[in-house]
C-alpha positions in Angstrom: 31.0 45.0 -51.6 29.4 43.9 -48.4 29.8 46.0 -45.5 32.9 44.7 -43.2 30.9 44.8 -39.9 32.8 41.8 -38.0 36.4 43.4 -39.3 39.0 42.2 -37.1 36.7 39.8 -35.1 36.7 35.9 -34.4 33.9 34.0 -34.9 33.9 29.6 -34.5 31.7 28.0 -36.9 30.8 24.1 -36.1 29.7 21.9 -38.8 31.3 24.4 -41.5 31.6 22.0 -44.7 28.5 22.0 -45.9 24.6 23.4 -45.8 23.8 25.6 -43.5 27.5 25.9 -41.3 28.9 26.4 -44.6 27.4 29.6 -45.8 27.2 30.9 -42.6 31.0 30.5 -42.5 31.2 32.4 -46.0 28.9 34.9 -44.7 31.0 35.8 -41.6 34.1 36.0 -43.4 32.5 38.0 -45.9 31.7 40.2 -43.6 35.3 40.6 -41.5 35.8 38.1 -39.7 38.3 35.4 -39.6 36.2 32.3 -39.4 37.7 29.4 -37.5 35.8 26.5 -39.6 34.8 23.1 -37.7 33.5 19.8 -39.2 34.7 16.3 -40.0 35.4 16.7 -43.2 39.3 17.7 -44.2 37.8 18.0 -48.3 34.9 20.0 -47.2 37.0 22.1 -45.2 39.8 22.7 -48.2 36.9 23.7 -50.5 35.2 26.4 -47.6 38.6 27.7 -47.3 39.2 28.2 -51.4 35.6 29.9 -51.6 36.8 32.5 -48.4 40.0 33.6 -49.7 39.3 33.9 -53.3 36.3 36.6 -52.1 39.5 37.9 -49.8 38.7 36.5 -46.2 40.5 34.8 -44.1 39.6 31.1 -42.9 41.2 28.9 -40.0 40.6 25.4 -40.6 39.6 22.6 -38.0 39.4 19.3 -38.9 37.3 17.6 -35.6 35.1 15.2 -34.3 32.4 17.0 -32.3 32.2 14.0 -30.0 35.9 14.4 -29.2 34.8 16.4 -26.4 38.4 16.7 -25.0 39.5 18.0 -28.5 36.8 20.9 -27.8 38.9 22.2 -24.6 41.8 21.8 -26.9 40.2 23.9 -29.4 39.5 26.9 -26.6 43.0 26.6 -25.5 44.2 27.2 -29.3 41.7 30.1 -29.6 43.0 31.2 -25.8 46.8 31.3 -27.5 46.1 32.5 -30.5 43.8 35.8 -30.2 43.0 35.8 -26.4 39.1 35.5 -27.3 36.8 35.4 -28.6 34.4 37.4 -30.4 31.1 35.1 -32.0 30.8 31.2 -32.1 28.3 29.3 -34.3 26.9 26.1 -33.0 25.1 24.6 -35.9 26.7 21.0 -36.1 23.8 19.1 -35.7 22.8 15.2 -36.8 18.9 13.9 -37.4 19.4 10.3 -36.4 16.1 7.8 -37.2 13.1 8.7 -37.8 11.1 6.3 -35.9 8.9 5.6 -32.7 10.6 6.9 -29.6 10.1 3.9 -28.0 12.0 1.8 -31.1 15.4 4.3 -31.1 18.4 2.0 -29.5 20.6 3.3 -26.9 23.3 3.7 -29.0 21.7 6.5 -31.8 19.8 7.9 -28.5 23.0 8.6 -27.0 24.4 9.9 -30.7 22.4 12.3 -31.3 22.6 13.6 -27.3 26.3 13.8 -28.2 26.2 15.7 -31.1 23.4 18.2 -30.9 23.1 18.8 -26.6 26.4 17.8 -25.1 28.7 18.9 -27.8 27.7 22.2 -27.6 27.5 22.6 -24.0 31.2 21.6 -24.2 31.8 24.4 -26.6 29.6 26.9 -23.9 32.4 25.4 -21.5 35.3 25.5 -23.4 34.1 28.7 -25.3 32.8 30.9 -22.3 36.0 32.4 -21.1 37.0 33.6 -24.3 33.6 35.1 -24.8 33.8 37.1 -21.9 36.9 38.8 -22.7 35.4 40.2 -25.8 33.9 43.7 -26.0 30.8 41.8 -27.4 30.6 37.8 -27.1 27.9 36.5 -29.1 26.9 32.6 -29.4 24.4 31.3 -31.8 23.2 27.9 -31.4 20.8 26.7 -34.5 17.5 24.8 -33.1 14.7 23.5 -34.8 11.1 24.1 -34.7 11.1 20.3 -34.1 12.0 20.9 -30.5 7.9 22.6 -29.8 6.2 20.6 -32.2 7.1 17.3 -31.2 5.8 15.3 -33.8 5.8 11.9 -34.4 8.9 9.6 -34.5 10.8 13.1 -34.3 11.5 12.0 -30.7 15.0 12.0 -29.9 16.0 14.9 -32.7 12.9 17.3 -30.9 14.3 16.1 -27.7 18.0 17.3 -28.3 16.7 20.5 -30.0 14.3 21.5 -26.8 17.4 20.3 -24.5 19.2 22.8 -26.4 16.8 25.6 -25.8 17.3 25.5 -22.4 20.9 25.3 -22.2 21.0 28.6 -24.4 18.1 30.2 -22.3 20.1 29.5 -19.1 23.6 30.4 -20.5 21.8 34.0 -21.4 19.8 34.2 -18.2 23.6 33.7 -16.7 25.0 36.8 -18.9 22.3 39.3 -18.4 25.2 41.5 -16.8 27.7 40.4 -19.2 28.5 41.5 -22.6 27.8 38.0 -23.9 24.7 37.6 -26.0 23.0 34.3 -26.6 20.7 33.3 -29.4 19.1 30.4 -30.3 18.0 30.5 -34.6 15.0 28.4 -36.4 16.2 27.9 -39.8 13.0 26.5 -40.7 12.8 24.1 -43.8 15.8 25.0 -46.3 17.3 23.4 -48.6 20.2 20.9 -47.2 21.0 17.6 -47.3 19.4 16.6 -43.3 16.1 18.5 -44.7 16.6 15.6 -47.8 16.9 13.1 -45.6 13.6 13.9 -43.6 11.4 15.0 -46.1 13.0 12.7 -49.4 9.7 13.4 -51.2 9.5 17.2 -51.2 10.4 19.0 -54.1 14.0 21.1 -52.8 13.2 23.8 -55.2 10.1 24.8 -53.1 12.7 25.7 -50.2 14.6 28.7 -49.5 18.4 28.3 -49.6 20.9 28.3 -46.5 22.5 31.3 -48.1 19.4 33.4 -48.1 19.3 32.5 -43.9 23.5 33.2 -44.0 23.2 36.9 -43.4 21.4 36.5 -40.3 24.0 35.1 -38.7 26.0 38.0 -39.9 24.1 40.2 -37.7 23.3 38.2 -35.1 27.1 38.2 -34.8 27.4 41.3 -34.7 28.8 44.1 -31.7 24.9 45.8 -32.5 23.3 42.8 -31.5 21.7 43.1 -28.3 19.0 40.5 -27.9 19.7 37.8 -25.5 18.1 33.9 -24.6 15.4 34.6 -27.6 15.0 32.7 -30.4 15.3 34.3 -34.1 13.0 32.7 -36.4 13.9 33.0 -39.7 10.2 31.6 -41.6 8.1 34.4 -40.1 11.5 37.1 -39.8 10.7 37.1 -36.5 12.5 37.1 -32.9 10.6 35.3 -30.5 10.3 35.4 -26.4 9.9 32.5 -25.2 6.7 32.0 -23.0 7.6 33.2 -19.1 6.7 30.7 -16.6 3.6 32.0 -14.7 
C-alpha cells in the first residue's frame, strides 16, 4: 500500500481524462488526496473517477472548458466554499496545435494554443493563488516541455507557449520566496500519450516510457516536503534544474 503522504489535502488536476493529467490524478489520490479532476471530457472524467474510488480515493469531478476563463474564477470560488484552500494544483492541460512554419500558423490556432497552454493557466495562478496561500504548504506544478529551449523547427507557437509558461512560473515563485507556496515547472520528456502520437506518428510508442512511471513525481512534488521553488524537474535525466541566472 502506497504511503498516504497528501492525506487530507486538495490538489486540482487540469486536463485529468487522459495521458499524463490522468495518472497524475490517480497518483495523487493514491496517495491522500482528494483530487479535484478538470478536463472536457464528462466520459473521461466518469472513467478517472471509477479507477480512484475502486483503489479507495476520493475524486471531485469538473467537467470545463479551460478557455472558459470566467468558469476558472468560478472554479476558485467553489474550492474557496468548499475546503477554504488549497493545498497542490496541477496545470498539465496543454494542446500541440500545427506543426508547421511559424510564419504559416493562422491567428486563430496562434491564439488557441496562447489560450490553452499560457493564459489558461495564469487564470488558474489568479484564480488559484489565494487558496494556495492559506495552505500550510501550497504547491503548483505546471508541466512544460523541453520544446520551449530547443525551439526547433515548425515547433513555433507550441515552444512559444511552453517558454511563456516558464516565465510565468519562474516569476510566480520569485513572488513566493517568503511564502509557503512552492512553484515548479516539470519536463515530462517524450512519453507515451496521444499529443506525443500526434507529433512523432512514426515512432515506435513502445520505445517510450509511460505517464505512469512520471505520475509519482508529481506525488512528491506535491508534497508538504517539497521545498524547491521556480526550478524545473526534469524527469529524462531525474534531474532538477536551475535555470541559467541573468548575468
Amino acid at each position: 500500500m502506497a504511503e498516504k503522504i497528501l492525506d487530507g489535502r486538495v490538489a486540482v488536476v487540469t486536463g485529468a481524462s487522459r495521458g499524463i493529467g490522468r495518472a497524475a490524478a490517480l497518483a495523487l489520490a493514491g496517495a491522500g488526496a482528494h483530487v479535484v479532476a478538470v478536463a472536457r471530457t464528462q466520459g473521461g472524467l466518469e472513467e478517472l473517477d471509477d479507477a480512484i474510488r475502486q483503489a479507495g480515493g476520493q475524486a471531485t469531478l469538473v467537467p470545463l472548458d479551460l478557455t472558459d476563463f470566467d468558469a476558472i474564477d468560478r472554479l476558485g470560488a467553489a474550492l474557496h466554499e468548499r475546503w477554504g484552500r488549497l493545498d497542490a494544483v496541477v496545470g498539465n492541460a496543454g494542446i500541440l496545435g500545427n506543426l508547421m512554419p511559424i510564419s504559416h500558423v493562422t491567428p486563430k490556432a496562434w491564439d488557441q494554443v496562447m489560450a490553452i497552454n499560457v493564459t489558461a493557466n495564469w487564470r488558474l495562478i489568479r484564480s488559484f493563488d489565494p487558496l494556495l496561500q492559506r495552505s500550510d504548504a501550497g504547491r503548483a506544478i505546471f508541466v512544460s516541455s523541453g520544446a520551449a529551449a530547443k525551439c526547433r523547427a515548425y515547433w513555433g507557437a507550441y515552444a512559444v507557449s511552453k517558454a511563456a509558461l516558464e516565465a510565468m512560473v519562474r516569476t510566480y515563485a520569485a513572488e513566493n520566496e517568503r511564502t509557503g507556496v512552492r512553484a515548479m515547472l516539470l519536463n515530462p520528456g517524450p512519453l507515451r500519450t496521444r499529443m506525443r502520437a500526434a507529433a512523432m506518428p512514426g515512432e515506435d510508442p513502445a520505445t517510450l516510457k509511460t505517464p505512469e512511471e512520471l505520475a509519482p513525481h508529481f506525488v512528491r512534488l506535491a508534497s508538504p516536503a517539497w521545498n524547491e521553488t521556480g526550478k524545473l524537474y526534469d524527469f529524462p535525466s531525474d534531474r532538477v534544474l536551475d535555470f541559467q541566472s541573468p548575468q
